[in-house]
NUPAMI-537666 format. One line per 2 residues: number of its first residue (from 0); their letters; for each residue x, y, z of N, C-alpha, C, O, CB. Coordinates in steps of 0.2 Angstrom, whole numbers, plus 2048, in hexadecimal, padded with zeros to 3 digits. Glycine has a CB too. Layout:
residues N
NUM	A	X/Y/Z/X/Y/Z/X/Y/Z/X/Y/Z/X/Y/Z | ...
END
This chain:
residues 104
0	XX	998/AAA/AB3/99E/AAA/AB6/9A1/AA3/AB8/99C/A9F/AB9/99E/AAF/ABD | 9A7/AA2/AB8/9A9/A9C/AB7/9AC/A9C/ABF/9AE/AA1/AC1/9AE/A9B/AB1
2	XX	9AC/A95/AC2/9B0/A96/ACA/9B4/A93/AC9/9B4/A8E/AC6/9AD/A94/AD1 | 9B9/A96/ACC/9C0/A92/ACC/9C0/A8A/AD1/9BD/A89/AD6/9C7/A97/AD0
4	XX	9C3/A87/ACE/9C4/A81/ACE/9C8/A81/AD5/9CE/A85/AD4/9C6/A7D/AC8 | 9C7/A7D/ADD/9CB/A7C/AE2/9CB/A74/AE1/9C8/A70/ADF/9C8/A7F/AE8
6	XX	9D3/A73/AE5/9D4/A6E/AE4/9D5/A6A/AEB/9D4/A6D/AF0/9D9/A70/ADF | 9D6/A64/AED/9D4/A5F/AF2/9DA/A63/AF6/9DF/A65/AF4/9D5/A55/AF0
8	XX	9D8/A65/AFC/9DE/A68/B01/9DF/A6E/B01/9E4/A70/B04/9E4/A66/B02 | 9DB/A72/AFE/9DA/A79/AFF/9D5/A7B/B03/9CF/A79/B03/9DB/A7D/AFA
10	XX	9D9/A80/B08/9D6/A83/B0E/9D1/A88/B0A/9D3/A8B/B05/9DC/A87/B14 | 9CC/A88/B0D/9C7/A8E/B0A/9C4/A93/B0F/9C4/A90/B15/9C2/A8C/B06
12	XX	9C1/A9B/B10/9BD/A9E/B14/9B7/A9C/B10/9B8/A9D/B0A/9BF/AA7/B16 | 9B0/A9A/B11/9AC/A99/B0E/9A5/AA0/B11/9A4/AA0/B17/9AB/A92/B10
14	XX	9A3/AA4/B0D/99E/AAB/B10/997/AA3/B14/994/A9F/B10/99A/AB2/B06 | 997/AA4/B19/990/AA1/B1F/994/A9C/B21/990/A96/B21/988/A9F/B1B
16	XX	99B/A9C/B23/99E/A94/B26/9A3/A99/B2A/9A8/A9D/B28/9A2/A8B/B1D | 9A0/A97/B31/9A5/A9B/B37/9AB/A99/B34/9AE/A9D/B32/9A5/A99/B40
18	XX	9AE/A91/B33/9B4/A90/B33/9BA/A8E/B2E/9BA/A88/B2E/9B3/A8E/B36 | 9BE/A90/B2B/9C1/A8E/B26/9C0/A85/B25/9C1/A81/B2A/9C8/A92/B27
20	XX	9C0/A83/B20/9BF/A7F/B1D/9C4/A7C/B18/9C6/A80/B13/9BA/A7F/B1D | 9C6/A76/B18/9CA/A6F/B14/9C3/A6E/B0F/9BD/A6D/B10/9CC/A67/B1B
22	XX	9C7/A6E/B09/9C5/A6B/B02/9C8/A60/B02/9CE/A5E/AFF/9CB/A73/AFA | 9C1/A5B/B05/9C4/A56/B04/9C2/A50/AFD/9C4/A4B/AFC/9C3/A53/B0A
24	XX	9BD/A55/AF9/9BA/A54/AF5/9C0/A53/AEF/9C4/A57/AF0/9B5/A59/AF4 | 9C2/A4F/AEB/9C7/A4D/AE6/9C7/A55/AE0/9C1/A58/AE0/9C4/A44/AE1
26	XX	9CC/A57/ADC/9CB/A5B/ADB/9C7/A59/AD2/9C5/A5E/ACF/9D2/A5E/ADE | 9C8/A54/ACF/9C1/A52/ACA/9B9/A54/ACD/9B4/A57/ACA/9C1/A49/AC8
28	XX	9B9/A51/AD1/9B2/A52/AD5/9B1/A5D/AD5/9AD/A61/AD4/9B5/A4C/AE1 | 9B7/A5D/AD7/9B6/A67/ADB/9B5/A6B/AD3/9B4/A71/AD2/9C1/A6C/AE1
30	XX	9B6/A67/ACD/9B5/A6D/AC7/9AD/A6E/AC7/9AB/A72/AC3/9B8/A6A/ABE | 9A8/A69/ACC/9A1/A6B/ACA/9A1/A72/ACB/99D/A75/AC6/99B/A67/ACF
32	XX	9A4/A74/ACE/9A4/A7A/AD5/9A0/A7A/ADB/99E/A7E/ADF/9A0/A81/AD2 | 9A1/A74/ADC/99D/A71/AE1/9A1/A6A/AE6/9A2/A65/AE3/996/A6F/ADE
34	XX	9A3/A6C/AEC/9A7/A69/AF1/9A4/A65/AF8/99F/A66/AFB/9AC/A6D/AF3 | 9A9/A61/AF9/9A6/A5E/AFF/9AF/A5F/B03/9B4/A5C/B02/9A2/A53/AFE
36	XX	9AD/A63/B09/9B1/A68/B0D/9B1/A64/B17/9AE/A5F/B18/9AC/A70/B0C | 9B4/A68/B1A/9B5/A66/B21/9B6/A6E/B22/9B9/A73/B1F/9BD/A60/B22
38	XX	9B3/A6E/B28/9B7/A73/B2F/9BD/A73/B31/9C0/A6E/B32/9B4/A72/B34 | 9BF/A78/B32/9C7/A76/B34/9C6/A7B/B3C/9C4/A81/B3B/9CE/A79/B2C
40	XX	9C6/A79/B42/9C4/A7C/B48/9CA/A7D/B4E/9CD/A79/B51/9BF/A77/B4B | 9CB/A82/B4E/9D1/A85/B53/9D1/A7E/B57/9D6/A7A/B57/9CF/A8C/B58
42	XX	9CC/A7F/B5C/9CE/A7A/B63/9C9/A75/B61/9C3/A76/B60/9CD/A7F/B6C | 9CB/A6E/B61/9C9/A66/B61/9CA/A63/B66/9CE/A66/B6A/9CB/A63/B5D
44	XX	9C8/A5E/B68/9CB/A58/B6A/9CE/A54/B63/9CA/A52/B5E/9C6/A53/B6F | 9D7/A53/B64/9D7/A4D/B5D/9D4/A47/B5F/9D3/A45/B65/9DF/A4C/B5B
46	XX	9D3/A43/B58/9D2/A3C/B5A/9D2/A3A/B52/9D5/A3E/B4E/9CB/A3A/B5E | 9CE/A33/B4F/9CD/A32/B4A/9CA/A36/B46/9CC/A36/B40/9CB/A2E/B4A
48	XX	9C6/A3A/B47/9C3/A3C/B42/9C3/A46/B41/9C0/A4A/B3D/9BD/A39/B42 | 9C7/A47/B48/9C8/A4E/B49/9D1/A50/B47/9D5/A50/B4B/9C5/A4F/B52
50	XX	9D2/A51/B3F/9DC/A4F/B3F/9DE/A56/B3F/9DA/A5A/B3D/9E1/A4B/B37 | 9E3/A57/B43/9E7/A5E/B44/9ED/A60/B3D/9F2/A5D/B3B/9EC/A5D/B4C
52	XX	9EB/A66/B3A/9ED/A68/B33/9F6/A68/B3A/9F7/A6A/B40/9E7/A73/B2D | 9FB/A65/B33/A02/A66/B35/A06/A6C/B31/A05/A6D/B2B/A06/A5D/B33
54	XX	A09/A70/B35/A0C/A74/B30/A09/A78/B2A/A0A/A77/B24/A10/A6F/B2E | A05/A7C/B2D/9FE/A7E/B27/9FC/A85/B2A/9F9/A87/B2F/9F5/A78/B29
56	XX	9FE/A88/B25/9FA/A92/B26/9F4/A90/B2B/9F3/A93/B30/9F6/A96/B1C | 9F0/A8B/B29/9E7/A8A/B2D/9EB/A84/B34/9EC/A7E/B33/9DD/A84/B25
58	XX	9EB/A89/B3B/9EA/A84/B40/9E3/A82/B42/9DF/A86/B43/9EC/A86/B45 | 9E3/A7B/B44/9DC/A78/B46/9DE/A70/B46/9E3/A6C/B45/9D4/A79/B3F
60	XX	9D8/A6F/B47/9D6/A68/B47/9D0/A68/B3E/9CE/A6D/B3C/9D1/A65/B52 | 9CF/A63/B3C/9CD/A61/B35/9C6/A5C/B38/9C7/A57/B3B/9D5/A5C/B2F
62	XX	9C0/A5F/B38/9B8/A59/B3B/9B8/A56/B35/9B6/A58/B30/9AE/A5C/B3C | 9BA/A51/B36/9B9/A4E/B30/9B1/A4A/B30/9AE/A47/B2C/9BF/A48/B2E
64	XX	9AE/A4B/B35/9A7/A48/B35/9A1/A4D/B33/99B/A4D/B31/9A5/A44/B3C | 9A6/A52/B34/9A0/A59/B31/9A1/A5B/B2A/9A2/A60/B29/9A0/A61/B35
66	XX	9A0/A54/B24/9A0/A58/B1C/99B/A59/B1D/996/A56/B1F/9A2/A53/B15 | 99C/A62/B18/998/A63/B15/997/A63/B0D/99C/A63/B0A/997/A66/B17
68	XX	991/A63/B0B/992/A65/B01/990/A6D/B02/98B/A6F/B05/98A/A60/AF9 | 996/A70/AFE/995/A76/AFE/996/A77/AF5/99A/A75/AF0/99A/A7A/B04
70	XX	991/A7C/AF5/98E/A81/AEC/993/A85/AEC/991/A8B/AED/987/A87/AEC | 99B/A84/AEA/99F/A8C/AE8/99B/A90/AE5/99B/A96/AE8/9A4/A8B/AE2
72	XX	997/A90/AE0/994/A93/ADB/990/A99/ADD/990/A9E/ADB/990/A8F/AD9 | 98E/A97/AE3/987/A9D/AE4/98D/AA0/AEB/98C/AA6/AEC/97D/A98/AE7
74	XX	990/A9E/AEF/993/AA0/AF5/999/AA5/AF3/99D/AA3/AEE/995/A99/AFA | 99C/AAB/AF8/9A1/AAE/AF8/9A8/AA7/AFA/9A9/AA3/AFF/99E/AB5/AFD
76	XX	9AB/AA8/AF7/9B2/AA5/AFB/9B9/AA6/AFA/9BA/AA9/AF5/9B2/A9F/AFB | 9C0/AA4/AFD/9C6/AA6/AFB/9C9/AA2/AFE/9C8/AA0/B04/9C7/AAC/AFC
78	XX	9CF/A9F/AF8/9D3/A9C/AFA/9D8/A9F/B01/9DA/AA4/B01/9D5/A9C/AF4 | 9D8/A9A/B07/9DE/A9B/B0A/9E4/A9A/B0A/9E8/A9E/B0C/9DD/A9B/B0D
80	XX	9E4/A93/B08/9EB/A8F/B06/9EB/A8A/B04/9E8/A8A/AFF/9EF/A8E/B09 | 9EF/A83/B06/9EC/A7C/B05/9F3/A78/B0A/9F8/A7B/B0C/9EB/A79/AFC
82	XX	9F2/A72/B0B/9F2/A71/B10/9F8/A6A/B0C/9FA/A6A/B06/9EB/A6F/B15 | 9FA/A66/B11/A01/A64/B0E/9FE/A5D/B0C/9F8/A5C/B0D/A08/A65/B14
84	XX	A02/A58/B09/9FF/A52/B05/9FE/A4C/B0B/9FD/A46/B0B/A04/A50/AFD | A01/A4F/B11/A01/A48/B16/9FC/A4B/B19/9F8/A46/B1A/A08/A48/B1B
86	XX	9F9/A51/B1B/9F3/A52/B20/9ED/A51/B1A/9E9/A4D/B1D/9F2/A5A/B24 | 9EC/A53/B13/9E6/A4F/B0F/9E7/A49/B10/9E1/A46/B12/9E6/A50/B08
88	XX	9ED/A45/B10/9EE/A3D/B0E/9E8/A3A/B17/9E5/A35/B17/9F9/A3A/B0E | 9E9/A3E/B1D/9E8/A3D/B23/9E0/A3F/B23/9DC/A3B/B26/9ED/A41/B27
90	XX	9DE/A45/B21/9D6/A44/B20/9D4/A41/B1B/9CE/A3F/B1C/9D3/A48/B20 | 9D7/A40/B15/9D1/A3B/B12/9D1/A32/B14/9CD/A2E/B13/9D3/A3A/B08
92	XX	9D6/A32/B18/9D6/A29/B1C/9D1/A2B/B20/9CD/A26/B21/9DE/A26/B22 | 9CF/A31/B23/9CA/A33/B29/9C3/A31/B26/9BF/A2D/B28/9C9/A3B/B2A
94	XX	9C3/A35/B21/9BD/A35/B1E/9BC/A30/B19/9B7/A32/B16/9BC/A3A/B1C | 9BF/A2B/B17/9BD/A24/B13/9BA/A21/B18/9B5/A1E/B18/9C3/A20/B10
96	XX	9BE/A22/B1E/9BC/A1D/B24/9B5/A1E/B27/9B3/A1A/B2C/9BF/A1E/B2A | 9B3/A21/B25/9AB/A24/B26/9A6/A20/B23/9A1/A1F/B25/9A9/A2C/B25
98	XX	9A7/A1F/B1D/9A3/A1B/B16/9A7/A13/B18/9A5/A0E/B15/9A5/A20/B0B | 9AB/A12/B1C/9AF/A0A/B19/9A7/A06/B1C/9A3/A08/B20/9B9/A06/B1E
100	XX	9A7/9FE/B19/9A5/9FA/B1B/9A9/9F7/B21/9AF/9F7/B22/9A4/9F6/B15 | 9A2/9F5/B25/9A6/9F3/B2D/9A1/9EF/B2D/99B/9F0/B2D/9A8/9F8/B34
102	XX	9A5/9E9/B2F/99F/9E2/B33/9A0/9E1/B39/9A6/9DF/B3B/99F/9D9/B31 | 999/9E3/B3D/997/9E2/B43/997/9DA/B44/996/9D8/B4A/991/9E5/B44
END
């Protein structure tokens, strides 16, 4: 069985993940069938690395410090939507910013 291919900013329900989740993984990277994802959480504190989805079927705030690598393959899941090109553009600045070089 072949998994469909998701693409960078689609919202997913994942079977064993309480909460719906953001696809920030590039979508060359998501044909493995395998992604690196965010929580997307009703109630946050915003800040840098916690971004609030704008104008989006999924309300929340976006952890961008909680990626995980998640196995399409073996896990139940379903598309819920996807999210608009200004809030991806807003977590992946989140999440580069986690890996940048910084001199102390």
């Amino acid at each position: 069985m072949v998994t469909p291919v998701v693409e960078q900013g689609d919202l997913l329900r994942v079977g064993g993940i309480k909460w719906p989740v953001i696809i920030v993984s590039n979508s060359f990277f998501n044909e493995s069938g395998r992604v690196v994802a965010c929580p997307i959480l009703p109630d946050a504190v915003e800040g840098p690395l916690h971004i609030r989805l704008k104008d989006c079927p999924v309300e929340g705030y976006v952890l961008c410090e909680q990626m995980r690598y998640i196995d399409l393959k073996v896990r139940r899941w379903f598309k819920l939507s996807a999210t608009h090109y200004f809030d991806i553009m807003d977590i992946s600045d989140a999440v580069m910013g986690i890996f940048d070089w910084q001199q102390l």
